[in-house]
N, C-alpha and C positions, 0 to 999 in steps of 0.2 A: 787281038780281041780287045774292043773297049772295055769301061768299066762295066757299062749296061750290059753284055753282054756277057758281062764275068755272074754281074749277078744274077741276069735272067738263068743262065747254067747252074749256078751254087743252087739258086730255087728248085729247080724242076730236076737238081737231082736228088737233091734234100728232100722233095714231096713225095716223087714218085706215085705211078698208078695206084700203089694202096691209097697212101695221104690223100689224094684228091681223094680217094674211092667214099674213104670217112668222112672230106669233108661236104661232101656231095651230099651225104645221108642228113649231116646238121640240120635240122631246122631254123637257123638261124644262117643270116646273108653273110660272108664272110668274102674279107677283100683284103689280098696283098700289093703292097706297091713299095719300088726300091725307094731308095732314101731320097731323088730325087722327084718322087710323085710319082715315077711312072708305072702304071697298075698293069700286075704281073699276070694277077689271078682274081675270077670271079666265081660263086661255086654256083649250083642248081640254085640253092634257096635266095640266091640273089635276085635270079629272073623272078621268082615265085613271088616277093616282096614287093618289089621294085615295076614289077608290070615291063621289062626292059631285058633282053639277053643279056647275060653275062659277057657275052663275047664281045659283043658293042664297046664294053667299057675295058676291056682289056685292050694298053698300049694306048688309053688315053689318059692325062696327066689328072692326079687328083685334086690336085691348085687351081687346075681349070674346070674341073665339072662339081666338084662340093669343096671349094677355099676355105667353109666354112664349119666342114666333117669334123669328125672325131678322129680321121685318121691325118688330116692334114694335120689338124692341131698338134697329133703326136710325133709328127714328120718335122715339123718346126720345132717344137719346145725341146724332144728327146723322152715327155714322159708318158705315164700312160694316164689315160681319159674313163671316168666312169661313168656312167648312167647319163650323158648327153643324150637331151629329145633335140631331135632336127628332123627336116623334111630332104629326101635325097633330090637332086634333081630331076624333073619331069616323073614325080613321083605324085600320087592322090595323097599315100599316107605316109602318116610321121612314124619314126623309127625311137626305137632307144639303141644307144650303142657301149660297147666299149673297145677302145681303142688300145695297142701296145706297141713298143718299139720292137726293133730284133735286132740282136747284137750274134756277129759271131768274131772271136778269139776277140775279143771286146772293143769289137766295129760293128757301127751301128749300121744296118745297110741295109734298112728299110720300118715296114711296118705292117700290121696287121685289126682289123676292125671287123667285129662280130655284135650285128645288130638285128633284133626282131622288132615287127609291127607293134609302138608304144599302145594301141586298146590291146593288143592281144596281152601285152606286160598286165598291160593297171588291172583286167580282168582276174589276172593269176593273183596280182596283189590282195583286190576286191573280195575273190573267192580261198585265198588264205585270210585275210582279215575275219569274214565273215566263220570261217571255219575255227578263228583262238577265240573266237565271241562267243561261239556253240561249246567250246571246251571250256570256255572260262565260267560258263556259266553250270555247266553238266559239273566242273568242281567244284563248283560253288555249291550247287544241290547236294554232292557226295558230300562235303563235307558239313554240311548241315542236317542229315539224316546220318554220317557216319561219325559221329564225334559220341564217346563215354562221357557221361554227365557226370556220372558218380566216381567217389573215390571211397579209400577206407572209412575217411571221416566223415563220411554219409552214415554209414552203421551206427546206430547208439544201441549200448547195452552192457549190463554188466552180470547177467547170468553166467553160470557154468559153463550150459547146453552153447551158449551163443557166443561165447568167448573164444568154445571149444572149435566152433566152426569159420569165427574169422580167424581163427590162428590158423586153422590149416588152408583156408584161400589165400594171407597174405604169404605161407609158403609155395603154393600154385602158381600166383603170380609170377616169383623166379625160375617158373620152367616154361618149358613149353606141350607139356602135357594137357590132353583131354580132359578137361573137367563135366561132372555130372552132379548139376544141384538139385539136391528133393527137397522138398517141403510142401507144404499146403496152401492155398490160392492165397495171395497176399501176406507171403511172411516174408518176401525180399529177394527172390530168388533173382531178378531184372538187376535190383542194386548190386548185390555178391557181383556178377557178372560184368557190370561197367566197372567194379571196383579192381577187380581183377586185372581187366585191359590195362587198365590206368596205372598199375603201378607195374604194367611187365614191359620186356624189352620193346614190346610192339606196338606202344605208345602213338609213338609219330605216326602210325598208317590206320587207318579206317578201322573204325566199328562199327559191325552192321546187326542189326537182331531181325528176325526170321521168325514168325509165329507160324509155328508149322499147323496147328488149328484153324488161322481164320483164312487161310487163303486154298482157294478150291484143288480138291488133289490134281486135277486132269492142267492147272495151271503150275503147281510146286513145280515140277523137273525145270521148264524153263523159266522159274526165278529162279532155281538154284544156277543152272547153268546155260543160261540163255539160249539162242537160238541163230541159226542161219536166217538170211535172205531167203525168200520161198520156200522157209521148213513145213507150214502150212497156212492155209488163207488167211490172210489180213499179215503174213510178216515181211512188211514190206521194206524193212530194212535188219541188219543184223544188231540183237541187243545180247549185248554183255551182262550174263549173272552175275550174281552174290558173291559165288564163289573167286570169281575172276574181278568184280571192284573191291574184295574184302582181301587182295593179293597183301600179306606181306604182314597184313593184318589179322584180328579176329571175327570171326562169324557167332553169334549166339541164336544156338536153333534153342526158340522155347516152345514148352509144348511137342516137344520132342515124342513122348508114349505116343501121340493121335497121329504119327505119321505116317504115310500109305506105306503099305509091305513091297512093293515094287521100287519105290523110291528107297526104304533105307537099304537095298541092295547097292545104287547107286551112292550112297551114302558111303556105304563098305567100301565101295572102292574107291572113292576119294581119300578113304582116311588110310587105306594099306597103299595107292600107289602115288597116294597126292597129285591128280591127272585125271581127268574127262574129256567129255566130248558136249558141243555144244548140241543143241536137239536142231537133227537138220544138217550136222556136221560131220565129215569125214577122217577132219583133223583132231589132234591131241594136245589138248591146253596141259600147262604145266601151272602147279599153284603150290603155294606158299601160307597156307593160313593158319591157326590156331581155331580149335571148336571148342567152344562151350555149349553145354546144353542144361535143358533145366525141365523136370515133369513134375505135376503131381499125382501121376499112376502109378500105380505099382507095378513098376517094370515085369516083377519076376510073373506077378499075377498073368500081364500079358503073353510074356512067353508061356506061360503053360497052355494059356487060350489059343496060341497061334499067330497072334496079332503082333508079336514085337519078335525081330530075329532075334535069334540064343549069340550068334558069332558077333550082329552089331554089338548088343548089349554091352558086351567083355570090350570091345575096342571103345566105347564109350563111358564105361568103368572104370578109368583109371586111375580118377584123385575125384573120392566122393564125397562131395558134401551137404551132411542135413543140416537144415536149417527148420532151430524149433520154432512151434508155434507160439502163439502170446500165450495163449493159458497155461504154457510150460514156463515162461517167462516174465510172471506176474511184479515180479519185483522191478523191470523197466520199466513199467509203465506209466510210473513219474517221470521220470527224465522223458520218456521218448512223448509223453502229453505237451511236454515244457516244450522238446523241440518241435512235433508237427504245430505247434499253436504258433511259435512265431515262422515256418512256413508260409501258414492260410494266410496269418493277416497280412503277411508281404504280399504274396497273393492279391487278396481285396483289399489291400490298400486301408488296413485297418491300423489304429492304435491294438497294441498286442497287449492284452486284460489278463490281470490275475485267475490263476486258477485255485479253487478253494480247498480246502483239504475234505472236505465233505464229497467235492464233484471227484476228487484224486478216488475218494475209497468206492464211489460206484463205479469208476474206470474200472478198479482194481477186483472190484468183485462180481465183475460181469465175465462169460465164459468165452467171447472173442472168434466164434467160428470163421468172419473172415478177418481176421489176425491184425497184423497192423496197418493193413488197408482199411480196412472198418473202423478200426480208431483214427483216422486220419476223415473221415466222413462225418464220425459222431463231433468231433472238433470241431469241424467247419460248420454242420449243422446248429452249433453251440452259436458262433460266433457270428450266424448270421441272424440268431432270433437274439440275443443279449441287448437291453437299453444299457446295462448298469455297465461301471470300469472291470467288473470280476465276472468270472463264470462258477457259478454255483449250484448245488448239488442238482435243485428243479430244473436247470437249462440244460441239464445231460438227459437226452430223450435218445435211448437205447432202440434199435429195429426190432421190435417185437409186438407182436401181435399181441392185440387185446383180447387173453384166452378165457379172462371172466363173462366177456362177450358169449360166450360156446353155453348154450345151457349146459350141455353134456359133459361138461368138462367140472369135472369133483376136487376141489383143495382143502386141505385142512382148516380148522376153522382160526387155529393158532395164526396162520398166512393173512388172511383176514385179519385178525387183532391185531398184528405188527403193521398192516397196511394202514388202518383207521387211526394208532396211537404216531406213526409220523405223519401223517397226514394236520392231527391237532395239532405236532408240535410245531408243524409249519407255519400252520396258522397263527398259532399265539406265540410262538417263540420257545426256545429253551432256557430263560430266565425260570425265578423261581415263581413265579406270578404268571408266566407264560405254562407252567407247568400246571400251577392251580387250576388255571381257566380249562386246559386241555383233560384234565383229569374232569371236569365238570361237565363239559359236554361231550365223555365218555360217557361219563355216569360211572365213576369210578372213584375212588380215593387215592390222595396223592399219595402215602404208600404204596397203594395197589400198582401204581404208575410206575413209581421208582425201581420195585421188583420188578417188573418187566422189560424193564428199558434196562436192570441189569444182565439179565437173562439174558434178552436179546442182542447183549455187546454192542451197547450203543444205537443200536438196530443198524445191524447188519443184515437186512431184510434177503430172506433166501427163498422168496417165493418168485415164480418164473414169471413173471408178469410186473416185477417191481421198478420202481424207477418210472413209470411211465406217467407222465404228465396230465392231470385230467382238468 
């Protein structure tokens, strides 16, 4: 037996019915030939390719029908060929290939080349390229709607009440417990919560916030947990919730009290088995997240209405914290004026203007219903009507209704006199000569003045309509 003949044997008993059987299935053209070019084997997807029987090309030399292959290349040099475009012979179309040698007890004694139709390659390429462009930009979104803004050093304050409640979120922070923040509309409850993220383990991965209020009930379930391909009309592809982009990370549901009672059952069992099901879905996601949540209902009031489960409640109870209002918090409201004023003007691009100590004590003695969101409003309001470098007591134009407007509306007459005597001092000034003048066009004596401006501590004006700009 020659050598050809030793090798065609070694092949055909080395492949055997299975091996063809497999490489038959390849969709890709695959071609043996011994070491001397002479092609052993051609499989199905050779014909498919190549427009040509396999069998044709079996027992003829590969030096002579592509000198110029991937497999002759590797037939001469000994190595292997990657990503060669060629055209095979009497072929329409171009191929990509890769070529090997084959070695046995380390003799080389032939070769091997596995090549598909080059559009059908660049396509797969095209249609991966185009698919890390969809993902690079789908993270680019996540991370631009999932990123904590805030940290600890966002909070100013140095109350009791507010002390008492960043100490216990910066130990929150170190777990991974459920948090439940109460307070009233605008005392911080959004910051606590990105300050939170920001200092716990789960930093590096996604923060997402969830206003369980503005987004319509019959749509909540599949943002929480997205939805199947044909879960129902218009889902024309499969979308990934909250739950499932906030993996690994934290979710903050605010507005938590106003969420449908069908939904926080779904809620329940996210937080006891960490696992849903997508809407539409048959399958079981597994997740990894952190909840925060934040209301200003009173939780307990809802359960006894019906409206809020008793079992969620307790599983969303577990490290609570209030968060006081400004009016319980009167003594920051210097610091925290100093710092929302150089916010705004960063903001609008303003030079940042002194604040007077006259505009500080109507901060400070105003009652603050929407908390430090409303001082953050009065500020900017300040600062967009101000000509002067300062903001002063008359640029502080508090949201309140003009109630002497009401005929119906009865005040004492004391209210009035503290209104009319700063009203002169504004006018003429509080020099001693600015006092004269104002005592005169009260029609008063500057005595009489002086008493009452003792009285009144400066005028600490306590009527509900004061401060207001006329």
């Amino acid at each position: 037996m020659n050598f050809q003949d030793k090798i065609e044997t070694v092949f055909r008993k080395r492949l055997g019915d299975v091996g063809k059987a497999i490489l038959d299935s390849s969709p890709e053209g695959v071609l043996f030939a011994d070491i001397k070019g002479n092609i052993l084997y051609a499989n199905s997807s050779y014909s498919n390719i190549c427009c040509r029987k396999g069998e044709e090309r079996v027992s003829k030399n590969i030096f002579v029908t592509n000198s110029n292959g991937a497999l002759a290349e590797v037939l001469k040099t000994g190595k292997p060929v990657f990503g060669k475009k060629h055209r095979p012979p009497d072929s329409a179309v171009e191929v990509i290939s890769n070529a090997f040698p084959i070695f046995i007890n380390q003799e080389m004694i032939g070769g091997v080349v596995f090549f598909r139709e080059a559009s059908e390659t660049f396509q797969l390429l095209e249609d991966l390229a185009q698919k890390e462009k969809k993902i690079e930009i789908l993270a680019s979104k996540l991370s631009d709607i999932a990123k904590a803004e805030y940290s600890f050093d966002s909070l100013i304050g140095e109350s009791k009440t507010f002390l008492r409640a960043l100490s216990l979120a910066r130990k929150a922070a170190c777990t991974d417990s459920v948090v439940l923040l109460r307070g009233e509309s605008g005392t911080g409850k959004e910051l606590f919560a990105h300050s939170i993220h920001n200092a716990s383990s789960r930093v590096s991965y996604p923060f997402i916030k969830v206003n369980c209020a503005a987004i319509p009930e019959n749509l909540l379930e599949s943002e929480f947990f997205g939805y199947e391909k044909g879960a129902f009309t218009g889902a024309n592809n499969r979308k990934l919730g909250t739950f499932e982009l906030a993996d690994r990370g934290t979710i903050f549901l605010d507005e938590i009290g106003d969420m449908d009672l069908r939904l926080q059952a779904k809620l329940l069992q996210v937080l006891q088995n960490r696992e849903f099901r997508r809407v539409g879905g048959t399958d079981t996601q597994k997740v990894d997240v952190r909840i925060i949540t934040a209301t200003n209902r009173d939780l307990e009031e809802h359960i006894d209405a019906g409206r809020f489960r008793k079992d969620l409640y307790y599983r969303l109870n577990v490290v609570e914290i209030n968060i006081p209002p400004l009016r319980e918090r009167k003594d920051d409201i210097p610091v925290l004026a100093q710092k929302l004023l150089g916010k705004i003007c960063r903001k609008l691009g303003r030079k940042i203007p002194e604040i007077t100590r006259g505009a500080i004590e109507i901060l400070e003695n105003y009652n603050w219903p929407g908390n430090v969101r409303e001082l953050e409003n009065v500020i900017e309001r300040a600062v967009n009507l101000i000509e002067d470098t300062y903001i002063a007591s008359e640029d502080i134009l508090l949201p309140r209704y003009r109630q002497e407007e009401k005929e119906d509306v009865i005040q004492p007459l004391e209210n009035w006199e503290n209104v009319m005597i700063k009203r002169a001092l504004k006018k003429f000034g509080t020099s001693f000569e600015g006092k004269r003048k104002a005592a005169q066009a009260l029609n008063i004596s500057v005595t009489t003045l002086y008493n009452k401006i003792k009285k009144c501590n400066d005028f600490e004006d306590i009527s509900p309509y004061r401060y207001i700009k006329s």
